[in-house]
C-alpha positions as CSV (number, residue, x, y, z in Angstrom):
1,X,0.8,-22.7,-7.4
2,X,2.9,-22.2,-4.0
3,X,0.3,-22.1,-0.8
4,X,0.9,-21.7,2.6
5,X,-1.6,-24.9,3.2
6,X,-1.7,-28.6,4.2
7,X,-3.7,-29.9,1.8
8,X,-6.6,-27.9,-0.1
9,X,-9.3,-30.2,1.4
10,X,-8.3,-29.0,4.5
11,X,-7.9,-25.4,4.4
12,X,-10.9,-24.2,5.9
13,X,-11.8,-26.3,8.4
14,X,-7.5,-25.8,9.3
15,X,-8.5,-22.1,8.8
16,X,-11.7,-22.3,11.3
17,X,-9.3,-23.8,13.7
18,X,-6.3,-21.4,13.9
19,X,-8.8,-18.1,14.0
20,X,-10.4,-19.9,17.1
21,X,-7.6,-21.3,18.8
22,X,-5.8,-17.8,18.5
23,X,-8.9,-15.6,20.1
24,X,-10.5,-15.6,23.3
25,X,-13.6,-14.2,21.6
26,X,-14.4,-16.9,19.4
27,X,-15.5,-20.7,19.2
28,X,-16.3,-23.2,16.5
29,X,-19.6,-25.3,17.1
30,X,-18.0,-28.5,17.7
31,X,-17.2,-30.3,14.0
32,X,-18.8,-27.3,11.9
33,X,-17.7,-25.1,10.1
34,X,-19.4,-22.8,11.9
35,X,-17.6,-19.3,14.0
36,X,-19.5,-18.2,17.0
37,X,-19.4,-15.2,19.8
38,X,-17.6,-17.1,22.8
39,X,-20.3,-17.9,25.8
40,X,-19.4,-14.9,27.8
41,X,-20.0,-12.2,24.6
42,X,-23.2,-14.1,23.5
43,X,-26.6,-11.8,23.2
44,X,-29.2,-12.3,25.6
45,X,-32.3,-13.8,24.1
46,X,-34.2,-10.5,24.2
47,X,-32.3,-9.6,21.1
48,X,-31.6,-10.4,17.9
49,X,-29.3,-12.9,16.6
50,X,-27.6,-12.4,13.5
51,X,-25.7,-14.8,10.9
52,X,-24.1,-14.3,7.7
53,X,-21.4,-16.1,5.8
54,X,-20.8,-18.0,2.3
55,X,-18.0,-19.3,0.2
56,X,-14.6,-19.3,2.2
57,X,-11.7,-17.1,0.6
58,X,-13.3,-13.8,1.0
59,X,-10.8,-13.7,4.3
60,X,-11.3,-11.9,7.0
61,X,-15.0,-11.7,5.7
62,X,-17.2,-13.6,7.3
63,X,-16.0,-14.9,10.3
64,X,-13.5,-11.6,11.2
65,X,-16.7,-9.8,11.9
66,X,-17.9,-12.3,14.6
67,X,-18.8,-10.7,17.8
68,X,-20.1,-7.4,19.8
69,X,-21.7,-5.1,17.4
70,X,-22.0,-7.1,14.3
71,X,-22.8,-10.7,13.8
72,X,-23.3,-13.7,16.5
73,X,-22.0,-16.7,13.9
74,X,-20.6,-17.0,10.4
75,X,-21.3,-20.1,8.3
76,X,-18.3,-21.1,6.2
77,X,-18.4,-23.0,2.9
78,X,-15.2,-24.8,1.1
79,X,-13.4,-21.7,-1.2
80,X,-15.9,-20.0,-3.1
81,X,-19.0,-22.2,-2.7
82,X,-22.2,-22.1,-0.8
83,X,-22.4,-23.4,2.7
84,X,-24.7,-26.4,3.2
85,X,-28.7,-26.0,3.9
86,X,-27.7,-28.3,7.1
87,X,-24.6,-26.2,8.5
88,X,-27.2,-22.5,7.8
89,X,-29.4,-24.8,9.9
90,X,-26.9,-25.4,12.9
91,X,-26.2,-22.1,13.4
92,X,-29.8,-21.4,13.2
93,X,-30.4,-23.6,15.6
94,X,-27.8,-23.2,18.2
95,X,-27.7,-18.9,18.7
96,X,-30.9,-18.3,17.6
97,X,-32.2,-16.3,20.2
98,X,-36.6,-15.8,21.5
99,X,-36.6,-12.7,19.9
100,X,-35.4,-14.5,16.0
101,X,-32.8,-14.4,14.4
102,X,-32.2,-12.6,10.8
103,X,-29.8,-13.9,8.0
104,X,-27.6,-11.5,5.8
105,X,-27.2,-13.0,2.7
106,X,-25.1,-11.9,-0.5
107,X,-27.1,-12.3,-3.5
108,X,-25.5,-15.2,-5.2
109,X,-28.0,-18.1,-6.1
110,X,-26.0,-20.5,-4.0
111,X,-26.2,-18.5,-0.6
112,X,-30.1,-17.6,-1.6
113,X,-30.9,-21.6,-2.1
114,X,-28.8,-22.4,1.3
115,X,-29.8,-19.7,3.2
116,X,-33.1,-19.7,1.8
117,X,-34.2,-23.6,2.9
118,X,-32.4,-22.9,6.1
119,X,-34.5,-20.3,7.3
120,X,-37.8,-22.2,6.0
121,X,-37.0,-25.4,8.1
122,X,-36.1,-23.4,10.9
123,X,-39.3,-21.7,10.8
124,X,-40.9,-25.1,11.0
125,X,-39.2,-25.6,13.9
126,X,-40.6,-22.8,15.5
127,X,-37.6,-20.2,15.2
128,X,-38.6,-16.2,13.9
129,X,-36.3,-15.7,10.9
130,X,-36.3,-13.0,8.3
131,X,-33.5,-13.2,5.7
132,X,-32.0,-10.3,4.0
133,X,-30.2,-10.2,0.7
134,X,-27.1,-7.8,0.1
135,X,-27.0,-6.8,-3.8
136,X,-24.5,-3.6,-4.3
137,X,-22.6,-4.5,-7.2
138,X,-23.0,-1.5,-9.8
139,X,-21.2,-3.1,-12.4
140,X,-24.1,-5.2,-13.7
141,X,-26.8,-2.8,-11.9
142,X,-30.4,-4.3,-12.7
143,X,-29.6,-5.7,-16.4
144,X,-29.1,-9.2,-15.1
145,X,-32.1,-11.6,-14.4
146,X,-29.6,-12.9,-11.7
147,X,-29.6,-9.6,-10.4
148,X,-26.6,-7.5,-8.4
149,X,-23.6,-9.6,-6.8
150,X,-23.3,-8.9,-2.8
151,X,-19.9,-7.6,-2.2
152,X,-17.9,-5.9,-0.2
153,X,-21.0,-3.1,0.6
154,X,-22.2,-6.5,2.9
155,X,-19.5,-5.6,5.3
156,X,-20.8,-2.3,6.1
157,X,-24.5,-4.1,6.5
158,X,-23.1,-6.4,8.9
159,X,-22.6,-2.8,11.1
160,X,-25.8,-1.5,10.6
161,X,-27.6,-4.7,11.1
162,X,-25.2,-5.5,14.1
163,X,-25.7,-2.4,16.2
164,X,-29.2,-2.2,15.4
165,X,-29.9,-5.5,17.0
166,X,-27.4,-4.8,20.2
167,X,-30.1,-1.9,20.6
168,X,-33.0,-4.5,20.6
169,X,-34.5,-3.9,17.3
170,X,-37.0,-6.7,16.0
171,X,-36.2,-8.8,12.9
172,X,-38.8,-6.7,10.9
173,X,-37.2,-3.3,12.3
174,X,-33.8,-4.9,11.4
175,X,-35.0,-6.1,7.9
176,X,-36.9,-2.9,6.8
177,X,-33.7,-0.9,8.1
178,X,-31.1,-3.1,5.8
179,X,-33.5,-2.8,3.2
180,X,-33.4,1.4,3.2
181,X,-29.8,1.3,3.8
182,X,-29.0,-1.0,0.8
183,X,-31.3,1.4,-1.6
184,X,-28.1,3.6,-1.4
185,X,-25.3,1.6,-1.3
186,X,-23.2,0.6,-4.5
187,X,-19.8,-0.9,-5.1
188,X,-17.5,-1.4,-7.9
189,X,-14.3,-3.9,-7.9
190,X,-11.2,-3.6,-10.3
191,X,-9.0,-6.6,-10.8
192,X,-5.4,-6.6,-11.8
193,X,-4.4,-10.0,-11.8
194,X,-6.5,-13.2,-11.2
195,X,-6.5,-15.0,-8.0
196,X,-5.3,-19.2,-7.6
197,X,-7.7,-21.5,-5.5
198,X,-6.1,-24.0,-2.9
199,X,-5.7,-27.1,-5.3
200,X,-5.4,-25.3,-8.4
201,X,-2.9,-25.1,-10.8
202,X,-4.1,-21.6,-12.8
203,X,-5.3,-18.7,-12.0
204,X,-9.3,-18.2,-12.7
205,X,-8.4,-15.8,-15.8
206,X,-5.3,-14.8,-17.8
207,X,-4.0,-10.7,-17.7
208,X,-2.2,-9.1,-20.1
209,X,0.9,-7.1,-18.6
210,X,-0.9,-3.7,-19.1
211,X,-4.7,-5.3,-18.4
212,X,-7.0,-5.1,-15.9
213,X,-10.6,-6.0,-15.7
214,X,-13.5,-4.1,-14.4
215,X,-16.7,-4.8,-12.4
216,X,-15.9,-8.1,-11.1
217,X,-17.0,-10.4,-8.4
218,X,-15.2,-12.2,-5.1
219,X,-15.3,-15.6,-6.7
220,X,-11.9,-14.4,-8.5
221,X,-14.5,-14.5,-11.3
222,X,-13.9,-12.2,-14.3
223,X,-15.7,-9.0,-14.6
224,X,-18.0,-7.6,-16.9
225,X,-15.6,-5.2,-19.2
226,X,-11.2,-5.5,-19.8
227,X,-9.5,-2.4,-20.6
228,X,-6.0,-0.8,-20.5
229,X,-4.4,0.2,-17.3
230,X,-5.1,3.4,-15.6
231,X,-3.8,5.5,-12.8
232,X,-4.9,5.1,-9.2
233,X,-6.7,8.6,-10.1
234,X,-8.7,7.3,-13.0
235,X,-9.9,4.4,-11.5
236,X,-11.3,6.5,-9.0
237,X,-12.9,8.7,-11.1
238,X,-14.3,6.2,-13.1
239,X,-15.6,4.4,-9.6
240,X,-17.3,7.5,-8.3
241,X,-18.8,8.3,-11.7
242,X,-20.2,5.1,-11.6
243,X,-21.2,4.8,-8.0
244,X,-23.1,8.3,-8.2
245,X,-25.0,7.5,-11.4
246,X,-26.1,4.2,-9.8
247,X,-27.3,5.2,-7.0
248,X,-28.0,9.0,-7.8
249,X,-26.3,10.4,-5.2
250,X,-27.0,14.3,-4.8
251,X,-24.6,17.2,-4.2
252,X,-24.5,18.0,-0.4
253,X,-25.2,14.2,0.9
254,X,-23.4,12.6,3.5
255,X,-21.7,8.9,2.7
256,X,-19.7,6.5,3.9
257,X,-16.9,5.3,1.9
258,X,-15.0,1.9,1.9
259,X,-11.9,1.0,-0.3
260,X,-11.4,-2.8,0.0
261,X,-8.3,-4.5,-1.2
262,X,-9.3,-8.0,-2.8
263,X,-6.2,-9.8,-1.1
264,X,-3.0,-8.8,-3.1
265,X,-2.5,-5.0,-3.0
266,X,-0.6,-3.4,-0.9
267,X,-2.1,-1.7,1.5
268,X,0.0,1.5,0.6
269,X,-1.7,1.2,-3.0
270,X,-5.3,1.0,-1.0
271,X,-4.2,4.9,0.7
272,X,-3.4,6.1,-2.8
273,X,-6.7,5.2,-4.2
274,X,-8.7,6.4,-1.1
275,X,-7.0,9.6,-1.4
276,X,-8.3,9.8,-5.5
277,X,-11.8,8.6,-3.8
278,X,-12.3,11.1,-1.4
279,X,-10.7,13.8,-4.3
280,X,-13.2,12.6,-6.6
281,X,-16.1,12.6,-4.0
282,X,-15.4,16.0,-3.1
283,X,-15.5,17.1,-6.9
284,X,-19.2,15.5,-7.0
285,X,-19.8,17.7,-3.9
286,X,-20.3,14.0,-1.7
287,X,-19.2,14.4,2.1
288,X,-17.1,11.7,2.9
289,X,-18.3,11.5,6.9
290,X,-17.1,7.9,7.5
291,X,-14.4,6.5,5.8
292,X,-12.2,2.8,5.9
293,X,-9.8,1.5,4.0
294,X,-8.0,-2.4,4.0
295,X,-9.0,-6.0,3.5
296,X,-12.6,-6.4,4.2
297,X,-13.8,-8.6,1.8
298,X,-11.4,-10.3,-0.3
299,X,-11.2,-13.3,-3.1
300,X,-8.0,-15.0,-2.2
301,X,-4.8,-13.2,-3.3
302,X,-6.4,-11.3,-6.3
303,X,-4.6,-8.1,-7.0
304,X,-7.2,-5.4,-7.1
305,X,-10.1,-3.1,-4.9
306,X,-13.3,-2.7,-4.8
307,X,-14.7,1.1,-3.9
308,X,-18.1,1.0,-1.6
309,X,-19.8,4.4,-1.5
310,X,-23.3,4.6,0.8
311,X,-25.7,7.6,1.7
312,X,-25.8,7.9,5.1
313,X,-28.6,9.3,6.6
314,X,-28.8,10.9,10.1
315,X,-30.6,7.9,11.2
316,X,-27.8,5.5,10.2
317,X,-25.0,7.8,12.1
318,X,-25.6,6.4,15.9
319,X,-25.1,2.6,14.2
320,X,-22.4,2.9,12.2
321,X,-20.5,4.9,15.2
322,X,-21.5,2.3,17.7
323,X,-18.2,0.5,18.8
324,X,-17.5,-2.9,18.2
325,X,-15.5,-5.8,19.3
326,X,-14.6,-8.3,16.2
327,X,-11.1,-8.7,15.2
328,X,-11.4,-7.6,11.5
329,X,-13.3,-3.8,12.2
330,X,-12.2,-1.2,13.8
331,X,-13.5,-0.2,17.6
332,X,-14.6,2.8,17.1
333,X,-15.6,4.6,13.5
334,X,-15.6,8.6,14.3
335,X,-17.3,11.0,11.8
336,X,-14.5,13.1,9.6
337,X,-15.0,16.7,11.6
338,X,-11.6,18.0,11.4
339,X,-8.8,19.0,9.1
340,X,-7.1,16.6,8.0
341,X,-3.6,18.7,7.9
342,X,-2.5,21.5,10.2
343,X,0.5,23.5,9.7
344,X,4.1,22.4,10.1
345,X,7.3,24.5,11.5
346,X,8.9,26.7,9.3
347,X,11.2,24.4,6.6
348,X,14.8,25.4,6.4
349,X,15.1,27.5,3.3
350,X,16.6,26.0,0.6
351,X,18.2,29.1,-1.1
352,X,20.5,31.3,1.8
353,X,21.2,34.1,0.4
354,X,20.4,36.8,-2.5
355,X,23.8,36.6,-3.9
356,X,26.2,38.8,-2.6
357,X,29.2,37.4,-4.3
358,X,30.7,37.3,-7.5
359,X,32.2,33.8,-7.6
360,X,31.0,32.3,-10.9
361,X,29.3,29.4,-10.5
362,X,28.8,27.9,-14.2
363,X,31.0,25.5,-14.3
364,X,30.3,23.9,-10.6
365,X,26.4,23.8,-11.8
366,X,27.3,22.3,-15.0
367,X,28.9,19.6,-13.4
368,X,26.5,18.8,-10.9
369,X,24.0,18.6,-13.5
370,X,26.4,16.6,-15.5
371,X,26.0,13.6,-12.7
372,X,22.3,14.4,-12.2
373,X,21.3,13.0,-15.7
374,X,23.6,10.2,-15.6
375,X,22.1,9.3,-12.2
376,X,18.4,9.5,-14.0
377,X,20.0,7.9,-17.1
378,X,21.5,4.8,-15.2
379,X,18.4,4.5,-13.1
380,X,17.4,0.9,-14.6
381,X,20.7,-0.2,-14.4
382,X,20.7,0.8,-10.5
383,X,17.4,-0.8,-9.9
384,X,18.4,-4.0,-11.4
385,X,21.7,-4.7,-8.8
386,X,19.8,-3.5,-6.4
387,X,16.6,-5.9,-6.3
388,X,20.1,-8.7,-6.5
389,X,21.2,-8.0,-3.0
390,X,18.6,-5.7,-1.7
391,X,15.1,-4.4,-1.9
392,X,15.3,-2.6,-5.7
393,X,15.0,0.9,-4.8
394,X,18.2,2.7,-5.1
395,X,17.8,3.7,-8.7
396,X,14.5,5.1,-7.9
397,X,15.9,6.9,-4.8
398,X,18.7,8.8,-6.7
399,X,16.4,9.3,-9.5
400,X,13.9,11.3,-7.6
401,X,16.8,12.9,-5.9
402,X,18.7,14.0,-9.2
403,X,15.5,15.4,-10.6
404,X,15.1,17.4,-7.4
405,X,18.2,19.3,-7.8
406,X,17.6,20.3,-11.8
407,X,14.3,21.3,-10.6
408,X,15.6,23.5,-8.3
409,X,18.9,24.5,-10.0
410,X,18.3,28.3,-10.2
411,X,17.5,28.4,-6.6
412,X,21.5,26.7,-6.5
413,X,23.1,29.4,-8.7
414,X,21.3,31.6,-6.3
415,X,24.2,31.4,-3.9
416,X,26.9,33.3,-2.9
417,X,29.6,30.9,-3.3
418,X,30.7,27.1,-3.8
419,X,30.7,26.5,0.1
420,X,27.0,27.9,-0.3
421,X,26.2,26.5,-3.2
422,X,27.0,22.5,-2.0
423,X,25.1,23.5,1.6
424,X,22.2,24.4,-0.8
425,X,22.6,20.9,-2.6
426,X,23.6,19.3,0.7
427,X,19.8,20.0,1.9
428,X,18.2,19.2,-1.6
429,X,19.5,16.0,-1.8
430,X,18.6,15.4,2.2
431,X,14.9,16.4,1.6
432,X,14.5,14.2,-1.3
433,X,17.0,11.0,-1.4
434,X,15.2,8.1,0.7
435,X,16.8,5.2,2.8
436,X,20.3,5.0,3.2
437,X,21.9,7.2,0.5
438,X,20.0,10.3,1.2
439,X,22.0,10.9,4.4
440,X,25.2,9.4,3.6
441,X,25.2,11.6,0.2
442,X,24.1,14.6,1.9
443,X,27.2,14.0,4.5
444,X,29.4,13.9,1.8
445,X,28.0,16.8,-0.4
446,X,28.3,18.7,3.3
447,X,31.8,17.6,3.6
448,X,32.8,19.7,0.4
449,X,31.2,22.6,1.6
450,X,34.2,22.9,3.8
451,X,36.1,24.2,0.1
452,X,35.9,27.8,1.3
453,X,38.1,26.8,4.3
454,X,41.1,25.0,2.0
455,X,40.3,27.5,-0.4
456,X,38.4,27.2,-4.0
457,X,41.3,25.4,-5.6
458,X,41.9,22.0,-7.4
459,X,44.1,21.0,-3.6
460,X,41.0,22.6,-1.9
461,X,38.3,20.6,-3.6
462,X,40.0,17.5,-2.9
463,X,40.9,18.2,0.7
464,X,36.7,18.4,0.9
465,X,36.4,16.0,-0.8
466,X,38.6,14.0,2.5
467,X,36.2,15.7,4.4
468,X,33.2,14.6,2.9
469,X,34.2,11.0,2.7
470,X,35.5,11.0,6.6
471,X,31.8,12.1,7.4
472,X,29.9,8.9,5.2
473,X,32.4,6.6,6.7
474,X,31.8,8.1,10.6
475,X,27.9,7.9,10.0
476,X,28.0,5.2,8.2
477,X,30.0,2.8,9.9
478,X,31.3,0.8,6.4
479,X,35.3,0.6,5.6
480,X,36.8,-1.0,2.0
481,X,35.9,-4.6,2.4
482,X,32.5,-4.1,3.3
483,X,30.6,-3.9,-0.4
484,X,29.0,-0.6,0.3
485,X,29.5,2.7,-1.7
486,X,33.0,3.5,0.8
487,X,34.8,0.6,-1.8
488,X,34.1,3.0,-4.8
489,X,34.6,6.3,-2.9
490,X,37.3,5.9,-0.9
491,X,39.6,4.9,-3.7
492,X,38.4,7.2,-6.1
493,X,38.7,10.6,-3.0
494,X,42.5,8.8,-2.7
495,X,43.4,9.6,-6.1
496,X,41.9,13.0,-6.2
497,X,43.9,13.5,-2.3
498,X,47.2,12.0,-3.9
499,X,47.2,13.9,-7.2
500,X,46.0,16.9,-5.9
501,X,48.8,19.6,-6.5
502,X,50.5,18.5,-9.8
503,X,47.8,16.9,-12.3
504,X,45.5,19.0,-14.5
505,X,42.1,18.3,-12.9
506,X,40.8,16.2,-15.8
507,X,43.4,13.7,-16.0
508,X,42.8,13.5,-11.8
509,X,39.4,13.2,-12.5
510,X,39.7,10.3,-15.0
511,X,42.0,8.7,-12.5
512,X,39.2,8.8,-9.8
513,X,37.0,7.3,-12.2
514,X,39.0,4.4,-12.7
515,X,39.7,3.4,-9.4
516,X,36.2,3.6,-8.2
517,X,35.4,1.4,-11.2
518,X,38.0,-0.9,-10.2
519,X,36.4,-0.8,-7.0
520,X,33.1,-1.5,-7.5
521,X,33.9,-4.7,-9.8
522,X,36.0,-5.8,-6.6
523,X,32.8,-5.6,-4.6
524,X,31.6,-8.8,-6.5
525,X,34.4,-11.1,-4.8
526,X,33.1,-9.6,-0.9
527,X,30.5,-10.8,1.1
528,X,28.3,-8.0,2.1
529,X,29.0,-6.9,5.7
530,X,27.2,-3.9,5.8
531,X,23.9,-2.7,3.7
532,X,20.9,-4.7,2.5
533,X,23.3,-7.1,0.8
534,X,24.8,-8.2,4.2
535,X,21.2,-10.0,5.2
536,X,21.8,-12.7,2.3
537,X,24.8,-13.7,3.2
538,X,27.0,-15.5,1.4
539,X,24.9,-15.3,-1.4
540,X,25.8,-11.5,-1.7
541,X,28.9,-12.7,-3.6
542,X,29.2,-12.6,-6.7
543,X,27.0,-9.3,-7.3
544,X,28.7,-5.9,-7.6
545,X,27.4,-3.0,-5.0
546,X,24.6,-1.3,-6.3
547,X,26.0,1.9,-4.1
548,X,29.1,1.7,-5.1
549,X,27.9,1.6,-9.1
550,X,26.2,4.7,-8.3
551,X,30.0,6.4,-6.9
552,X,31.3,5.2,-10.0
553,X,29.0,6.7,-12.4
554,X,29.0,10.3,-10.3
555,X,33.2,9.8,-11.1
556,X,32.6,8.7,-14.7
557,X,30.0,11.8,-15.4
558,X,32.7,14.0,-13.7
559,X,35.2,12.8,-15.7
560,X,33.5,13.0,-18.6
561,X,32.6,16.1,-18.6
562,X,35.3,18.1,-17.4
563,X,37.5,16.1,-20.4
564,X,34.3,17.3,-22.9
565,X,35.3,20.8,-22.1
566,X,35.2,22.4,-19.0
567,X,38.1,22.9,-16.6
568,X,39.0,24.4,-13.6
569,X,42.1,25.4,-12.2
């Protein structure tokens, strides 16, 4: 499996390195794998000290939340395993402060054992310790003998814990607070594909293509149930049903809520399933008062998140507002108080007028949806060039767009006339074409508006047509030559220009059709000069243009229909 690594017996100690070499906020204890606060950030010894940490892998967890406002050291282990009794011990030793120090432990047996010895041969030494254990998982609630996992729900106890010590509280106050705030704090992790430790050859457990698995760990373990995959919206709703009966949250509480990515999902995927959180929250009457989403508490690069829901109580507000200064939290955590929209100027209308003219418009909306569903019908096809030379989403873009404009097709024949009528689809297509192509096709569209001014005739629809493709090419920038959608346009506008007087429009039409065919298969003997396709340079060759497929099929549909049928003269 491809790693960005040395060599796996190295990664965490390389890890441990490069985190402290790159901040002037942290420092290894010489040899160890060991993060402390640097000298001039360290507590004072009136205050508590805290320490937390276990297997590595769960990146930035635990050593991201070093510093002001949450924890003065994390211990490290290799990937996914315990640190040693003797490294818990170091740390205990060397920022252990007079007033004690408290360890925040996850509730595997590993950490409990390590953690565990540590703090009893520290107390031998004569250090104050108290050890708390973090146990949120919902999935396997109180049914195991091993009892809940510690997951991502620890992060949110490292801020508690944290600014509760900055104030000066004792390690009883600080163990007796953790332990109320726990009692309502649950999390729930979904998997969608398995994570790959340094070293390894295979992933931890095998996915099916629609699969996912539900209630797991952060040891890239599996979890407790596998079922078929669901929307960002019912994985919410399943999380929050859970979460509530688990810890039986009431209607009218305040809690916090945390959406955790597990190391492989986008972070535009995390936004989606907050927003299906905090929609299901609101439906169980929950106020969501403090709310984060990213990579807290990962296992590697598993694809997947974890929801953490908490009660907060007006006694935990002051600490989880109290800023911070780690590199892997936020500053500042603000209660929600406001709305989260407010209004936005007036929108250009999309329909102009009530129809005050009496030019048919039939046949010019029967061909416009004619291209529409060929555009939605060669939507794979699109997609597939596209991820060749670029980034895959052109298919999708002219899909969305070409389902736009039939949704909103009697708003079209709303207009007064055909120069109305492709101002109209102009904006449609603007509004709701990404990327490139959505101006560059609204351009165009707006260049045959100018028909009214050459008149409504086959000569006048192609003179627009000139216009239209003089506007791409101005905005644009691209010529023939450069493997963009101009190679298929310009040739096909060229024969509808040339032929525009004497040739029924279907046979010009079929003409057009074949020339922009001919000159998107030319595009596969260029080199990309303009357009995603020009960053791979030579290897651009030999691939058609994905845009200029696209001009090619518009002709085709064109063609293709006005042949089936419909004319104009």
């Amino acid at each position: 499996m491809k790693k960005i690594i040395n060599a796996p017996v190295d990664v965490v100690d390389q890890y441990i390195s490069g985190l402290t070499k790159g901040s002037d906020r942290l420092q290894r204890l010489a040899e160890k794998p060991i993060v402390v606060r640097a000298q001039e950030h360290q507590k004072p010894q009136s205050k508590v000290a805290l320490i937390s940490g276990g297997g590595s892998g769960h990146e930035p967890a635990h050593a991201g939340y070093v510093g002001p406002g949450m924890l003065d050291a994390a211990v490290l282990g290799p990937v996914f395993t315990s640190p040693s009794v003797d490294d818990v011990l170091t740390a205990i030793r060397a920022i252990g402060t007079e007033a004690g120090t408290l360890l925040i432990v996850k509730n595997y047996t590993g950490d409990r054992l390590n953690f565990g010895l540590a703090a009893e041969l520290a107390k031998t030494e004569g250090h104050t310790v108290e050890m708390v254990i973090v146990a949120d998982d919902a999935a396997l609630g109180d049914g195991s003998r091993a009892g809940r996992r510690g997951i991502a729900g620890t992060v949110l106890v490292h801020k508690i814990a944290g600014a509760a010590a900055e104030r000066g509280d004792t390690p009883a106050q600080l163990r007796s607070l953790v332990d109320d705030f726990t009692s309502g704090l649950a999390t729930v992790g979904v998997g969608l594909e398995a994570c790959t430790i340094p070293g390894a050859t295979e992933s931890g457990f095998k996915l099916g293509p629609e699969e996912f698995e539900w209630g797991l760990g952060i040891h890239g373990e599996a979890g407790h149930s596998r079922g078929t995959m669901l929307t960002a919206a019912r994985i919410a709703e399943k999380a929050v049903a859970e979460l509530v009966e688990d810890r039986g949250f009431s209607a009218g509480e305040h809690v916090a809520v945390m959406v955790n990515g597990l190391g492989g999902t986008p972070e535009i995927e995390l936004g989606v399933l907050l927003n299906d959180v905090l929609t299901e929250l609101d439906r169980h009457r929950l106020s969501a008062t403090y709310v984060w989403a990213g990579n807290f508490m990962t296992s590697l690069d598993m694809a997947g998140a974890s929801v953490t829901v908490a009660r907060v109580a007006e006694h935990f507000r002051p600490l989880l507002e109290d800023p911070v200064n780690v590199p892997a939290f936020p500053v500042h955590s603000f209660p929600l108080v406001q709305e989260p929209t407010r209004p936005a100027p007036p929108a250009e209308s999309v329909a102009r007028s009530d129809r005050t003219g009496d030019e048919d418009l039939s046949g010019l909306h029967h061909l416009v949806t004619a291209v529409c569903e060929a555009l939605i019908d060669a939507e794979p096809v699109l997609s597939e060039m596209d991820r060749r030379v670029g980034d895959g989403d052109l298919g999708l873009n002219l899909r969305r767009g070409a389902e736009h404009v039939l949704q909103h097709g009697h708003e079209l024949l709303r207009e007064s006339n055909s120069a109305d009528y492709m101002k109209c689809l102009s904006l449609l297509v603007r509004r709701s074409v990404g990327g490139t192509s959505g101006p560059l096709y609204s351009l165009g569209i707006l260049g045959l508006a100018s028909v009214e001014a050459h008149g409504a005739s086959t000569t006048g629809w192609a003179q627009a047509a000139a216009e239209g493709l003089a506007n791409i090419k101005r905005l644009g920038g691209a010529e023939v030559g450069d493997c963009t959608m101009v190679d298929a346009l310009q040739p096909a506008v060229e024969a509808l220009y040339n032929n525009r007087s004497d040739t029924p429009i279907g046979t010009q039409l079929s003409t057009a059709a074949h020339a922009a065919r001919k000159g998107v298969d030319d595009t596969a003997e260029l080199q990309a000069a303009l357009g995603r396709g020009s960053y791979l340079g030579a290897r651009s060759t030999g691939h058609r243009d994905p845009g200029a497929e696209a001009v090619a099929v518009i002709f085709a549909a064109l063609a293709e229909t006005v042949n089936g049928g419909l004319s104009r003269e």
